[in-house]
C-alpha positions as CSV (number, residue, x, y, z in Angstrom):
1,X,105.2,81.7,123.4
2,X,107.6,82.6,120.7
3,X,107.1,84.4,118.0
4,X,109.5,83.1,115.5
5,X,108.5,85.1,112.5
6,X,109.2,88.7,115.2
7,X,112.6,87.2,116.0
8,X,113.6,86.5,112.6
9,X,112.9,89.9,111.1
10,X,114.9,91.7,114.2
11,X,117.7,89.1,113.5
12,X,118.1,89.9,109.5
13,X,117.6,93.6,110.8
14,X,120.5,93.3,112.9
15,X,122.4,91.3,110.2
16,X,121.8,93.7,108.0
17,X,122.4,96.9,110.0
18,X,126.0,94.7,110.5
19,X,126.1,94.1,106.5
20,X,126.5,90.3,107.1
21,X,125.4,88.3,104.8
22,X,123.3,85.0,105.5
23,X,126.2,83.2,103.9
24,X,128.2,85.0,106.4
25,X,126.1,83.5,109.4
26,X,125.8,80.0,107.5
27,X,129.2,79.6,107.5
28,X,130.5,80.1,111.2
29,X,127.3,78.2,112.4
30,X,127.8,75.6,109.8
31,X,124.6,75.6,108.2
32,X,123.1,76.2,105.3
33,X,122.0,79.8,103.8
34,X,118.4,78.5,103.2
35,X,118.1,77.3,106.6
36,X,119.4,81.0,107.6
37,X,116.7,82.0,105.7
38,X,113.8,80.2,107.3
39,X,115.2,81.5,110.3
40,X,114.8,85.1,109.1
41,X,111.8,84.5,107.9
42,X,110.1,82.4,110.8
43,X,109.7,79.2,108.9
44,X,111.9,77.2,111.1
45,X,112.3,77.3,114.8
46,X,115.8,78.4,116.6
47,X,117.0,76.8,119.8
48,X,118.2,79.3,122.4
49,X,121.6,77.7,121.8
50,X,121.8,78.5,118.2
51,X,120.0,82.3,119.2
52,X,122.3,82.4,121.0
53,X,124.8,82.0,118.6
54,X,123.4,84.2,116.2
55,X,123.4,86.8,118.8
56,X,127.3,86.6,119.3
57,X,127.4,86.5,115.5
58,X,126.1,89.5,115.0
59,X,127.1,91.3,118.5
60,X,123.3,92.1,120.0
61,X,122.5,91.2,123.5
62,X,120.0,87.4,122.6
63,X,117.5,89.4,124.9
64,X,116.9,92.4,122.4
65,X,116.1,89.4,119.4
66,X,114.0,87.6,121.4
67,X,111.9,90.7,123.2
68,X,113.2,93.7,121.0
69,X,114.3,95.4,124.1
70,X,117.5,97.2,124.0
71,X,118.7,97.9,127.8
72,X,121.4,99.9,126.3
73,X,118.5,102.1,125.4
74,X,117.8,105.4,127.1
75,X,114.2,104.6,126.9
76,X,114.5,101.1,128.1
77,X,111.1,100.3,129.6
78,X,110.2,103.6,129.4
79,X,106.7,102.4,127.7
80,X,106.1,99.9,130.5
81,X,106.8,102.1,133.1
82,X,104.6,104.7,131.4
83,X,101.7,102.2,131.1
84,X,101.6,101.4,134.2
85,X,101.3,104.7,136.0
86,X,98.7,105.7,133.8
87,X,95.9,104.0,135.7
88,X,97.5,105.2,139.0
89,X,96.0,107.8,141.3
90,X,97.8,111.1,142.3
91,X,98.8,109.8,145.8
92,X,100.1,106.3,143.9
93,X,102.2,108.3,141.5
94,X,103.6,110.4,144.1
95,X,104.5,107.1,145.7
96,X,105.8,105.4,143.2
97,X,108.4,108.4,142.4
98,X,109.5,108.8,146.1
99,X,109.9,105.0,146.2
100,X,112.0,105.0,142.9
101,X,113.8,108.2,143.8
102,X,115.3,106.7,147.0
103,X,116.3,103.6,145.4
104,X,118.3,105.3,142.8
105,X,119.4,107.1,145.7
106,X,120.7,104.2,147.7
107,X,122.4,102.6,144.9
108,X,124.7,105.6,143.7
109,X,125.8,105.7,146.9
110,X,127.3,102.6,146.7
């Protein structure tokens, strides 16, 4: 499930980091600045289409607004990755690198 009120704070973060205005993004979507505003705030629901929108707007990938992932990021999944070998054993970790070592492996050599 969405969480609306998430996605709207990274999407005035992102307006703002741009220093566009919600009378900026009002205008080229053609709606009004208090609707922007219950967007930003998580008072009104976005369709992917209009996310979407709002993304290209403001020049983020719609995946970092909706999930707060950048994959541009160094660290991209870094976290997730990190979580999940923490449970492992010795012998699993060991795995897990050789098996991600050759992949990376395979496809530079492509």
């Amino acid at each position: 499930m969405l969480d609306y009120k998430i996605i709207g704070n990274r999407i005035k973060k992102a307006r703002k980091n741009k220093r566009i205005t919600q009378q900026d993004i009002a205008e080229i979507l053609n709606v009004s600045v208090p609707y922007v505003s219950k967007i930003e705030t998580g008072k009104s629901t976005v369709s992917l289409k209009r996310l979407s929108n709002i993304a290209d707007i403001l020049n983020v990938d719609m995946g970092e607004l909706v999930s707060g992932a950048n994959v541009e990021s160094k660290y991209y999944l870094l976290p997730e990755l990190s979580s999940l070998l923490k449970d492992c054993s010795v012998e699993e970790k060991n795995f897990a690198f050789k098996m991600l070592h050759d992949i990376l492996e395979i496809n530079r050599k492509k």
